[in-house]
C-alpha positions as a Markdown table, in Angstrom:
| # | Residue | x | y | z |
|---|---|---|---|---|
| 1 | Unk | -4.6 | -24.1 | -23.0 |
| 2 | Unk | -1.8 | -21.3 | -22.9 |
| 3 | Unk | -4.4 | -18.9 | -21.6 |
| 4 | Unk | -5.9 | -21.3 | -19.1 |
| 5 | Unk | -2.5 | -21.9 | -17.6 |
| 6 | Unk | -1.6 | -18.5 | -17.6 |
| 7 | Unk | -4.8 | -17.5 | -15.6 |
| 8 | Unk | -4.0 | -20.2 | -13.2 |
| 9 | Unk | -0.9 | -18.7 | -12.4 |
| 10 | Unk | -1.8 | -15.4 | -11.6 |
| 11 | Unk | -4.7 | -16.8 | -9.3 |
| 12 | Unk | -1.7 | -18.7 | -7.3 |
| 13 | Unk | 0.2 | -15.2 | -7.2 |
| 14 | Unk | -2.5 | -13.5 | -6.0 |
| 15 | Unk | -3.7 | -16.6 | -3.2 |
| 16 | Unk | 0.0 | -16.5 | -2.2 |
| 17 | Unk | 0.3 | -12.8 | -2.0 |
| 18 | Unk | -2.9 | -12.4 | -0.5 |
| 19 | Unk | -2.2 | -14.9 | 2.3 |
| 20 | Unk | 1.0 | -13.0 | 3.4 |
| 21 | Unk | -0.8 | -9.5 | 3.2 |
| 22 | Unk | -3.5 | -11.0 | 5.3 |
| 23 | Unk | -0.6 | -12.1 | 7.9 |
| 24 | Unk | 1.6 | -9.3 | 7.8 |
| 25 | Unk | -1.4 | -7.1 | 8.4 |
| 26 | Unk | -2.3 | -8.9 | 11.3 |
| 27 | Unk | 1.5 | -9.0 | 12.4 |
| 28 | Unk | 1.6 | -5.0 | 12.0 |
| 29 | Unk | -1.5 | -4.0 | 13.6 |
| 30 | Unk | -0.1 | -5.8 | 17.0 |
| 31 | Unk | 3.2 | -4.6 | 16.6 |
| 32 | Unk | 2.8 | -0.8 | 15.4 |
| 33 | Unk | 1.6 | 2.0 | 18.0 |
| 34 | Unk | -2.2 | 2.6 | 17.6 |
| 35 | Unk | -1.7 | 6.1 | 18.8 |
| 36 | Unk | 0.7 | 9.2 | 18.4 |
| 37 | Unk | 2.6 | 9.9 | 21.7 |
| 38 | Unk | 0.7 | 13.1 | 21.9 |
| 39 | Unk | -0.8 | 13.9 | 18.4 |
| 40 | Unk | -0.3 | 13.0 | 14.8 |
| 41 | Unk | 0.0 | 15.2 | 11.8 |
| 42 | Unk | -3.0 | 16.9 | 11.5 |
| 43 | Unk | -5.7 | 15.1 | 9.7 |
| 44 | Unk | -4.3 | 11.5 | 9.9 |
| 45 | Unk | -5.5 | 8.9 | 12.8 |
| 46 | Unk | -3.3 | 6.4 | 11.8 |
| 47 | Unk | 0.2 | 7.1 | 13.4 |
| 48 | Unk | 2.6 | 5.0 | 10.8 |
| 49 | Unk | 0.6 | 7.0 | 7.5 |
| 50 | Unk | 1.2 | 10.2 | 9.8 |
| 51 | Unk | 5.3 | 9.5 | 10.3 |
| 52 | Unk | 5.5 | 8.3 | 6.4 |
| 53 | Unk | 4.1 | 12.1 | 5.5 |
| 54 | Unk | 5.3 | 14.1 | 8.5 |
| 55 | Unk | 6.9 | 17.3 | 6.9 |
| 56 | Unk | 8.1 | 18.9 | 10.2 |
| 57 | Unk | 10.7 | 18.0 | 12.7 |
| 58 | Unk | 7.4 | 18.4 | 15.1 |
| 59 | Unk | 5.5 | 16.0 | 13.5 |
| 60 | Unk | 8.1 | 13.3 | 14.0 |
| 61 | Unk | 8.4 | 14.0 | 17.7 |
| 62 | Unk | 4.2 | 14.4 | 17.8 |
| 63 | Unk | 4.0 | 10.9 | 17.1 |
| 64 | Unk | 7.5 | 9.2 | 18.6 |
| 65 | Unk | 7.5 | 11.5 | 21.8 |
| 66 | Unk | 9.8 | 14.5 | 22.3 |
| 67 | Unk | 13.4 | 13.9 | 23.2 |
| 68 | Unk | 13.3 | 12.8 | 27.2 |
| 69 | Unk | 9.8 | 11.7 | 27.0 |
| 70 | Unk | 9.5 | 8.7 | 28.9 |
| 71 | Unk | 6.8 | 6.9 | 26.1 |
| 72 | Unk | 9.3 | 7.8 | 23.4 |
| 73 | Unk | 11.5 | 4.6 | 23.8 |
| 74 | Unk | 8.5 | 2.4 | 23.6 |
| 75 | Unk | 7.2 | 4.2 | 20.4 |
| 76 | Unk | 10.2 | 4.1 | 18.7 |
| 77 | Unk | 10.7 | 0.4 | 19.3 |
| 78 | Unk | 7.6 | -0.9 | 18.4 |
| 79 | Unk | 7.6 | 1.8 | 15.4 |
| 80 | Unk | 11.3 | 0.4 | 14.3 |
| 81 | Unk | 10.2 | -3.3 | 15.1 |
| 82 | Unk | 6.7 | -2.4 | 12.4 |
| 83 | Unk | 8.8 | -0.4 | 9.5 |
| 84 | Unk | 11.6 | -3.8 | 9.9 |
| 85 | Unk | 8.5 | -6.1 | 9.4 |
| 86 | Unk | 7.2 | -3.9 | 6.3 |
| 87 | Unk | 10.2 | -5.2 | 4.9 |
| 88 | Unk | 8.7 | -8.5 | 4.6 |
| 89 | Unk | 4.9 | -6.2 | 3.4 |
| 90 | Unk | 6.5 | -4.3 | 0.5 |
| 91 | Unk | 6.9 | -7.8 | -1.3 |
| 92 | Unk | 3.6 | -9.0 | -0.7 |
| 93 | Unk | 1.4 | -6.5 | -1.7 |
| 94 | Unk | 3.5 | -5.3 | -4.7 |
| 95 | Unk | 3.1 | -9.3 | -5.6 |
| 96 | Unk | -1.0 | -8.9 | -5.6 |
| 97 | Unk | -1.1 | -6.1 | -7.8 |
| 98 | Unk | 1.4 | -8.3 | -10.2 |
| 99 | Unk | -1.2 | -11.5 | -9.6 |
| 100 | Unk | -3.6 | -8.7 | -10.5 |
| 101 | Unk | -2.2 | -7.8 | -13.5 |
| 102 | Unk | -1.3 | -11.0 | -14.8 |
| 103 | Unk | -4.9 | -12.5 | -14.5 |
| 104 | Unk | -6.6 | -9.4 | -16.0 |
| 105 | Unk | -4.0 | -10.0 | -19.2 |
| 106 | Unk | -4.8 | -13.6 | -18.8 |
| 107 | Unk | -8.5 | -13.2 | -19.0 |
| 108 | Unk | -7.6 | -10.5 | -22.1 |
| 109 | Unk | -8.7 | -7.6 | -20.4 |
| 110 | Unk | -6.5 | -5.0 | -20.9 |
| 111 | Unk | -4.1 | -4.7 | -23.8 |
| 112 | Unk | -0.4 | -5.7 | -23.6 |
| 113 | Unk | 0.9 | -2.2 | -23.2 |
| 114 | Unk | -1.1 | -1.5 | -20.1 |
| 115 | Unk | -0.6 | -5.2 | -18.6 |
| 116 | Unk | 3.6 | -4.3 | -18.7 |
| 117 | Unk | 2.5 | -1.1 | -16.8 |
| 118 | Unk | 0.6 | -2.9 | -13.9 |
| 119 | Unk | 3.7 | -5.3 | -13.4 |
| 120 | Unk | 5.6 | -1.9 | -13.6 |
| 121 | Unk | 3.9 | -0.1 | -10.8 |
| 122 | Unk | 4.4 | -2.9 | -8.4 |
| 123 | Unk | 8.3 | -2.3 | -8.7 |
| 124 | Unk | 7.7 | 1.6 | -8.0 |
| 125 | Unk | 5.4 | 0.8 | -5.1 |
| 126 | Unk | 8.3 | -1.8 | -3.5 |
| 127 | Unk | 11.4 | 0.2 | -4.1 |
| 128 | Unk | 9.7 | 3.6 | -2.8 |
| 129 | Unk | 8.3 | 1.5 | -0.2 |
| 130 | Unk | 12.2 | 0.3 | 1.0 |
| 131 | Unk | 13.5 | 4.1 | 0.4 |
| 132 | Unk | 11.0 | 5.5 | 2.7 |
| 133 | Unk | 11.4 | 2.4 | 5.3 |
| 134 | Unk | 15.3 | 3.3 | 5.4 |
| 135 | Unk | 14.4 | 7.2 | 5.7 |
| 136 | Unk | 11.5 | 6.0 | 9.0 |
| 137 | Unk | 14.3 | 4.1 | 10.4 |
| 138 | Unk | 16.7 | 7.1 | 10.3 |
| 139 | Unk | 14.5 | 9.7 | 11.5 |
| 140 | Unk | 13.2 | 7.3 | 14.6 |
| 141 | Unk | 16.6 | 7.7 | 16.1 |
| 142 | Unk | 17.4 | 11.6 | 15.3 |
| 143 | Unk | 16.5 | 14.2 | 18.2 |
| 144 | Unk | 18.5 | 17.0 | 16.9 |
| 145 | Unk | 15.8 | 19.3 | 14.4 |
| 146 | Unk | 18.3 | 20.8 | 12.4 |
| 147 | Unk | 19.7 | 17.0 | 11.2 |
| 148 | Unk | 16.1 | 16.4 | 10.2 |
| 149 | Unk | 15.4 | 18.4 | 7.2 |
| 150 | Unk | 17.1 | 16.3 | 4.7 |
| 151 | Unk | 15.9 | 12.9 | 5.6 |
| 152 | Unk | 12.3 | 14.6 | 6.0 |
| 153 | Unk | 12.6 | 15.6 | 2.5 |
| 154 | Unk | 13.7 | 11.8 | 0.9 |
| 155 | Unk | 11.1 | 10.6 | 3.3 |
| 156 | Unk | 8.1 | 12.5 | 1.3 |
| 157 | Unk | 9.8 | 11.6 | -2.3 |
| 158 | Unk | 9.5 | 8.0 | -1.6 |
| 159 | Unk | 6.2 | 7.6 | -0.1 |
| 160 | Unk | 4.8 | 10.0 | -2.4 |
| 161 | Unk | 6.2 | 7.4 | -5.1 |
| 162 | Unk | 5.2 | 4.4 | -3.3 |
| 163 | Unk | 1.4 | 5.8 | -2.6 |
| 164 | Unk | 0.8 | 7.0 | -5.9 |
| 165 | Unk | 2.2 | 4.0 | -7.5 |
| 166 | Unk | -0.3 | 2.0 | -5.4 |
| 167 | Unk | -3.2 | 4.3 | -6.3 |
| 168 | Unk | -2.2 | 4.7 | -10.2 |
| 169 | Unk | -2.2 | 0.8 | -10.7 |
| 170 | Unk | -5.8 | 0.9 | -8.4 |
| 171 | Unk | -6.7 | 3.0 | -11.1 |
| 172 | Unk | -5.8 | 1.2 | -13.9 |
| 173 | Unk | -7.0 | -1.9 | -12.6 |
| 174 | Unk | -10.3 | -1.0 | -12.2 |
| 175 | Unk | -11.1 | 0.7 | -15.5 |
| 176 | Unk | -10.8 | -3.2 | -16.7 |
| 177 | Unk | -11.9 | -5.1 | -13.6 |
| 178 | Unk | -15.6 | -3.4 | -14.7 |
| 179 | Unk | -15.4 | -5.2 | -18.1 |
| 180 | Unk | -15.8 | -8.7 | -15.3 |
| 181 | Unk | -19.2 | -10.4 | -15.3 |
| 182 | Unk | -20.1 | -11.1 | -11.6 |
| 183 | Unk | -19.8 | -9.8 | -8.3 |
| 184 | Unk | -16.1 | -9.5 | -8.6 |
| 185 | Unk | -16.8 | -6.0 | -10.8 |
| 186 | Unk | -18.4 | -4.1 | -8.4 |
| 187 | Unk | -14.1 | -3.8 | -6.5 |
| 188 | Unk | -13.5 | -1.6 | -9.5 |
| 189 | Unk | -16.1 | 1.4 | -8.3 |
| 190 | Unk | -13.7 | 0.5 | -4.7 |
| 191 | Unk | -10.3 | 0.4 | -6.5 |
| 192 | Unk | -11.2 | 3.8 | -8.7 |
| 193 | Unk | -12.7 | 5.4 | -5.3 |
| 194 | Unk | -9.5 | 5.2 | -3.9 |
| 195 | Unk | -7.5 | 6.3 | -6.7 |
| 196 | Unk | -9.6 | 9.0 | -6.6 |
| 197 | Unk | -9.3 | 9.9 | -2.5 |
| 198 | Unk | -5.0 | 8.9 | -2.9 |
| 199 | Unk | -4.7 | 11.7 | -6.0 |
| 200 | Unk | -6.4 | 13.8 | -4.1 |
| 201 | Unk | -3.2 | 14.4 | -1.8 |
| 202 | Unk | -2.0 | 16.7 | -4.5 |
| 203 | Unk | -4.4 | 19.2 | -2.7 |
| 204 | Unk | -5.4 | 17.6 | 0.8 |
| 205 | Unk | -2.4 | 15.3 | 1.7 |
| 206 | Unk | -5.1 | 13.3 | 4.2 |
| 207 | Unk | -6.4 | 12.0 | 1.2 |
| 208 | Unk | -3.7 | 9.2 | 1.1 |
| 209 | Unk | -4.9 | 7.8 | 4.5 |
| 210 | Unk | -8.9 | 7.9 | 3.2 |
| 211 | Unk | -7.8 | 6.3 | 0.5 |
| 212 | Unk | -6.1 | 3.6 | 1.7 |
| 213 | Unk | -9.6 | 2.5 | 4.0 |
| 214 | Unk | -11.2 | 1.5 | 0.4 |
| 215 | Unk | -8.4 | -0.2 | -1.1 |
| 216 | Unk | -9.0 | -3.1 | 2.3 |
| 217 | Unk | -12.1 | -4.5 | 0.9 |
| 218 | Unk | -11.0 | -4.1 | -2.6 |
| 219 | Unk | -8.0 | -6.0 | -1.6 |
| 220 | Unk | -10.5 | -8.5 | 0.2 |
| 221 | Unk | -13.1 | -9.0 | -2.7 |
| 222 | Unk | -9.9 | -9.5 | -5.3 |
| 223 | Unk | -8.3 | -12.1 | -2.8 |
| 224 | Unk | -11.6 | -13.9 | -2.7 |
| 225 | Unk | -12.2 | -14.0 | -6.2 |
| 226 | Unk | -8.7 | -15.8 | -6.7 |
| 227 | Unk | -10.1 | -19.1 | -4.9 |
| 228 | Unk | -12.6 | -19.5 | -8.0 |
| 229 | Unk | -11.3 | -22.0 | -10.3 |
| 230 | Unk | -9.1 | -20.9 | -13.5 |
| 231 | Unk | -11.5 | -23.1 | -15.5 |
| 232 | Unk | -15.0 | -20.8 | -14.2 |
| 233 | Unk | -14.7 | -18.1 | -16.9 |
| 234 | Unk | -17.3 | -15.1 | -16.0 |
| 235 | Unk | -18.6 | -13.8 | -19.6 |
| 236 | Unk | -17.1 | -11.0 | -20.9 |
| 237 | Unk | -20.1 | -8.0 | -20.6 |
C-alpha cells in the first residue's frame, strides 16, 4: 500500500511539473528573442543558451545589440521580460526531475543512496538556475566592457552548475529508467544521449545547446508515462 501511494505521488509531481513546463515553454518561446541582434556566440542558434554562456563582453552585445543600436531596447526587454518568467521555469523543471526521482524509488529502481541524489540535483539545477538569472539581468543593462568581466565570470559558474546538474541527474536517471518494461525505457537511450552531448561542453561548450534538443522528447515521453495509472505496474526486465 505504502509503495502504491508513494508511486502515486510522484506521478502527480511529475503531471503537475510537467503541465507548467509545458506552459512556461510555450510562455518563453513567445516572449524571448528568436534571434541575436546581429550574431550569437559562435556555435549556438538559440540566443538565451548563447547569453547564459557568452564569455566576452562582445558576445553580450552580439546578441542584445551594441550600445546605440536602435534593436537593443527591444532585445533587452523581451530578453529581461524571458529570464523574469524563468523565475517561475527553475521551479518547474527542477520539480520533474524530483517526480522523476521519487517514482523511480517508488517503483524500487534505484537504491536509496542514489534516489537522495536525484532529489539533490534538482536543488543544484534551481539555485544555479536563479544565480545565473540575477547575473543575465545584470549584464542586460551594462554597456561599459570593462564593468563586464566579473559578472561574465559568476555568469558561467552558475550555468555551468545548473547545466550539468540537469545533465548529471539525465544521466542517472536513465541508467535505471532502462531497468522499465515498456515503451517508457526507450527515454533512457534519450536522457543518457544528452548527458552525453551536455558533458561534452568540457571540450566543445556547444554541446550544452545539442544537448538540451534530446532532453524535449525525453521530457515528453516521461510526462506521458505519468498519466498511466499508479496501479499499471510494467514488469521489472
Amino acid at each position: 500500500m505504502a509503495a502504491g501511494r508513494d508511486e502515486r505521488r510522484a506521478l502527480w509531481i511529475l503531471r503537475a511539473a510537467g503541465t507548467a513546463v509545458i506552459l512556461l515553454s510555450a510562455i518563453l518561446l513567445a516572449v524571448l528573442p528568436a534571434a541575436p541582434v546581429s550574431e550569437n556566440v559562435p556555435g549556438f542558434s538559440m540566443p538565451v543558451v548563447g547569453f547564459e554562456l557568452a564569455g566576452r563582453p562582445e558576445h553580450v552585445f552580439g546578441i542584445l545589440g551594441d550600445p546605440g543600436d536602435p534593436a537593443r531596447g527591444e532585445a533587452v526587454r523581451r530578453m529581461d521580460l524571458g529570464n523574469r518568467i524563468d523565475f517561475f521555469y527553475l521551479l518547474a523543471y527542477p520539480a520533474f526531475y524530483v517526480g522523476l526521482g521519487l517514482f523511480l524509488r517508488a517503483r524500487q529502481r534505484v537504491p536509496r543512496g542514489v534516489a537522495t541524489l536525484l532529489l539533490v540535483l534538482p536543488l543544484a539545477m534551481a539555485v544555479g538556475d536563479a544565480l545565473e538569472n540575477r547575473e543575465l539581468l545584470l549584464l542586460s543593462q551594462l554597456t561599459d566592457t570593462g564593468s563586464m568581466g566579473v559578472p561574465l565570470e559568476r555568469l558561467r559558474t552558475f550555468t555551468l552548475i545548473k547545466w550539468y546538474a540537469i545533465y548529471g541527474a539525465s544521466g542517472i536517471a536513465a541508467l535505471y529508467i532502462w531497468r522499465e518494461a515498456g515503451w517508457w525505457r526507450w527515454s533512457a537511450v534519450l536522457f543518457a544521449a544528452a548527458a552525453l552531448l551536455g558533458f561534452s561542453s568540457v571540450v566543445y561548450l556547444p554541446g550544452i545547446e545539442h544537448g538540451s534538443l534530446l532532453l524535449v522528447p525525453a521530457w515528453i515521453m516521461t510526462y506521458v508515462r505519468s498519466f498511466r495509472s499508479a496501479q499499471e505496474r510494467a514488469k521489472a526486465p
